[in-house]
C-alpha positions in Angstrom: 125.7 -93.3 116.1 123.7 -92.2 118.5 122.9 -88.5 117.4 122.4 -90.3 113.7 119.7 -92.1 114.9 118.0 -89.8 116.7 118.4 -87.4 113.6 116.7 -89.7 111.5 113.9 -90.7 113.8 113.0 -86.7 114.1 112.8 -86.8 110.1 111.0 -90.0 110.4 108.4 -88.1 112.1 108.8 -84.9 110.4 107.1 -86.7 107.6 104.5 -88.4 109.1 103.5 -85.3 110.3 103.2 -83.6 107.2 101.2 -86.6 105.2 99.0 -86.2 108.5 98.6 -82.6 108.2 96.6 -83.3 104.6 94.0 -86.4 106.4 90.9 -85.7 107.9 89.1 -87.8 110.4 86.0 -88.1 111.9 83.8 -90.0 113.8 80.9 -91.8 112.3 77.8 -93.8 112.6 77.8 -97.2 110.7 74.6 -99.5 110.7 75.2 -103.4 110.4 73.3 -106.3 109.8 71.9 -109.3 109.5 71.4 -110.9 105.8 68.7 -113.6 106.2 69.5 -114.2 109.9 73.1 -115.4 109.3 76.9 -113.8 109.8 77.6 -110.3 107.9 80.6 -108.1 108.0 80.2 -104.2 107.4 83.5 -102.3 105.8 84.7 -99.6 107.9 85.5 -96.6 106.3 88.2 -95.4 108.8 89.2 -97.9 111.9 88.4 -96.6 115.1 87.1 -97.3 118.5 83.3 -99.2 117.9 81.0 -99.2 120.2 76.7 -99.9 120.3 74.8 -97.1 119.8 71.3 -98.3 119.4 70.3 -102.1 118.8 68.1 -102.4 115.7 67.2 -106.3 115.9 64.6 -108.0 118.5 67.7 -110.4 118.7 70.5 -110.0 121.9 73.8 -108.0 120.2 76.2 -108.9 122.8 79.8 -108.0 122.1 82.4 -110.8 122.0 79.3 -113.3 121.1 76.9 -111.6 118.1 79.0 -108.5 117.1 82.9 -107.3 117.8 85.4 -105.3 115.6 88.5 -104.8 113.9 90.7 -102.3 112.1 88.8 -103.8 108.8 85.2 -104.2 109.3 82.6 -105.1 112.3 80.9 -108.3 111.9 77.4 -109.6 113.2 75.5 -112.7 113.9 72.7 -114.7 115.6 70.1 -111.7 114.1 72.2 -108.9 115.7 71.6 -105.4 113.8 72.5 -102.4 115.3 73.9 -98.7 114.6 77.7 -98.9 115.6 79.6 -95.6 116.5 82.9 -95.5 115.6 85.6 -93.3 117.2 88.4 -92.4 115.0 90.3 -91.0 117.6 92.2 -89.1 114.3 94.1 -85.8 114.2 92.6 -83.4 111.8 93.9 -80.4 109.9 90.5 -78.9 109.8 88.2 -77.1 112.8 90.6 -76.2 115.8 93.6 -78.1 115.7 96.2 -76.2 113.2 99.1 -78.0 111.8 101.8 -77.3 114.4 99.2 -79.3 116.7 99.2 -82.1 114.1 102.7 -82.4 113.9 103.1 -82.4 117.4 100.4 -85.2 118.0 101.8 -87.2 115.6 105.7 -87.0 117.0 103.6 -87.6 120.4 102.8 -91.0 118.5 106.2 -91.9 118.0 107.3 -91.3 121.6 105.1 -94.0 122.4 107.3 -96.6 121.4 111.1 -96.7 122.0 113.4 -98.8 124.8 114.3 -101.8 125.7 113.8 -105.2 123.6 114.4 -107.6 126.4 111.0 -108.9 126.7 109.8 -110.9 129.6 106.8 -112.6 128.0 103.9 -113.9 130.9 101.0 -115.5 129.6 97.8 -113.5 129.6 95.5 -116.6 130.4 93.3 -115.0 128.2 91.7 -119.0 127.6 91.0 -119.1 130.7 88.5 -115.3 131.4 84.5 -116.4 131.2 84.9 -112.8 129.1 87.1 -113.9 126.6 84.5 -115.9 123.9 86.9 -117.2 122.0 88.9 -115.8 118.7 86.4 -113.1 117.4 86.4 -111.2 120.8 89.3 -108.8 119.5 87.6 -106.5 121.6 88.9 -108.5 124.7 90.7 -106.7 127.2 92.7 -109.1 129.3 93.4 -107.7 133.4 97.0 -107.4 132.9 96.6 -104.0 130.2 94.1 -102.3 132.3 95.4 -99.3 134.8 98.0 -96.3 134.8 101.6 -97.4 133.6 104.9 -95.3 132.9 107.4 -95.2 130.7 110.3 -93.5 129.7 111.5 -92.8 125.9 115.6 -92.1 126.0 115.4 -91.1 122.5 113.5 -88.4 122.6 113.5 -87.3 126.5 110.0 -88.1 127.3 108.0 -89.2 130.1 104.7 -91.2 128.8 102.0 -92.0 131.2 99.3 -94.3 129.8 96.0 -95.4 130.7 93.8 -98.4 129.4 90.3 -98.7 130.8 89.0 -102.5 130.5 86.8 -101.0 127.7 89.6 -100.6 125.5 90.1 -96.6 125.9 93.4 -95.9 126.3 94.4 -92.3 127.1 98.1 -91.0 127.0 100.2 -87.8 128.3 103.4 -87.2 127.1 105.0 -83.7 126.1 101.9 -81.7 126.8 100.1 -83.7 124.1 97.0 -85.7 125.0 96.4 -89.1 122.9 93.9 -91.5 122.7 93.8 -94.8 121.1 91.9 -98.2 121.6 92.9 -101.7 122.3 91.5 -104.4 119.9 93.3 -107.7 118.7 95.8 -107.4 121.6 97.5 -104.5 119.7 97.6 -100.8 120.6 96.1 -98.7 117.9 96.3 -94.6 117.9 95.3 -93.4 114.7 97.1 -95.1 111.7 99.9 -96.4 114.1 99.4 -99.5 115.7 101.3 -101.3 118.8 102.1 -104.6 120.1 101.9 -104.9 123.6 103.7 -108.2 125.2 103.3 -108.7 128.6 106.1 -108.3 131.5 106.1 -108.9 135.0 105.9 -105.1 136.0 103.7 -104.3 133.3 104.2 -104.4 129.5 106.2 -103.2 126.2 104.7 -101.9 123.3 106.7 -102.1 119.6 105.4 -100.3 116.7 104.3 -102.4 113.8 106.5 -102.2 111.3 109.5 -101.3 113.7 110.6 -104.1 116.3 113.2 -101.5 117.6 110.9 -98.9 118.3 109.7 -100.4 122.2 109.1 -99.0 125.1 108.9 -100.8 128.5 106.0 -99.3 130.8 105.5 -100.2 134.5 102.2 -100.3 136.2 101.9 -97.7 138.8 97.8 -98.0 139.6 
């Protein structure tokens, strides 16, 4: 049962690899605005990590409160208008990385997930952080998911050690393979793959959408 599961996980990721290998991503400067004064929303054309690049508007664009993000579209209000950078944080089969680099980014992905399922779910207080402005700050970064934490995938051997700055960066090592990704909505999101993460006492899980068996359990170890 075992060795069947782990055979179809590897093809699993054999062809994610290979529709990966024909994408290209790249990060890109979007400018979003106001229309008479009043709430807009600007489609991204990729999802990716958003940050300010250079405010526009006389008006204040403070994140959480007159702008914020999701995999969709950035939105704006109270007279914000700014150019927003977005980081893609994508794999591309053009430039220097070849397609063996791809595919091994993209089974790097999968290792992310992959353990237990016994979640010990801790409320994030969230509701209760001055920083947390109320449902359209998916940018918020609750305490608990900022540091270094560890974790172990049995089914494919692999140590992962992840970082998440209280940004929203999050940087992971596993298998000589370097990924990055970026928190937003509470989820996890590296490229087209996105994450759950549920908090535990000694750190966190993260699922893959689309795969409630595909956890891993990561401890905090800074």
């Amino acid at each position: 049962m075992y060795s069947n599961q782990r055979m179809a996980s590897r093809a699993i990721v054999t062809g994610i690899a290979l529709c990966f290998t024909t994408a290209v991503y790249a990060d890109y400067t979007l400018r979003c605005g106001r229309v008479g004064g009043h709430h807009n929303t600007c489609r991204l054309s990729q999802p990716g990590y958003v940050t300010l690049e250079r405010r526009i508007s006389g008006a204040s664009c403070d994140q959480g409160r007159s702008w914020d993000y999701d995999r969709r579209e950035i939105w704006v209000d109270r007279g914000c208008e700014a150019d927003f950078r977005v980081e893609t944080h994508g794999e591309s089969s053009s430039g220097n990385r070849d397609a063996a680099k791809v595919a091994g980014a993209v089974a790097a992905v999968a290792i992310l997930g992959a353990l237990v399922a016994n979640k010990d779910h801790v409320d994030d207080g969230r509701y209760r952080d001055q920083n947390y402005y109320g449902s359209r700050h998916t940018s918020y970064v609750p305490g608990w998911m900022v540091g270094t934490f560890r974790g172990y995938n049995s089914q494919f051997g692999a140590d992962v050690e992840m970082r998440i700055d209280s940004d929203g960066r999050m940087t992971a090592q596993t298998r000589g393979e370097t990924l990055r990704g970026w928190i937003n909505g509470g989820e996890l999101h590296v490229g087209g793959a996105v994450f759950s993460i549920d908090q535990t006492r000694e750190g966190f899980v993260t699922a893959q959408r689309g795969d409630r068996f595909n956890e891993v359990r990561y401890r905090r170890v800074y």
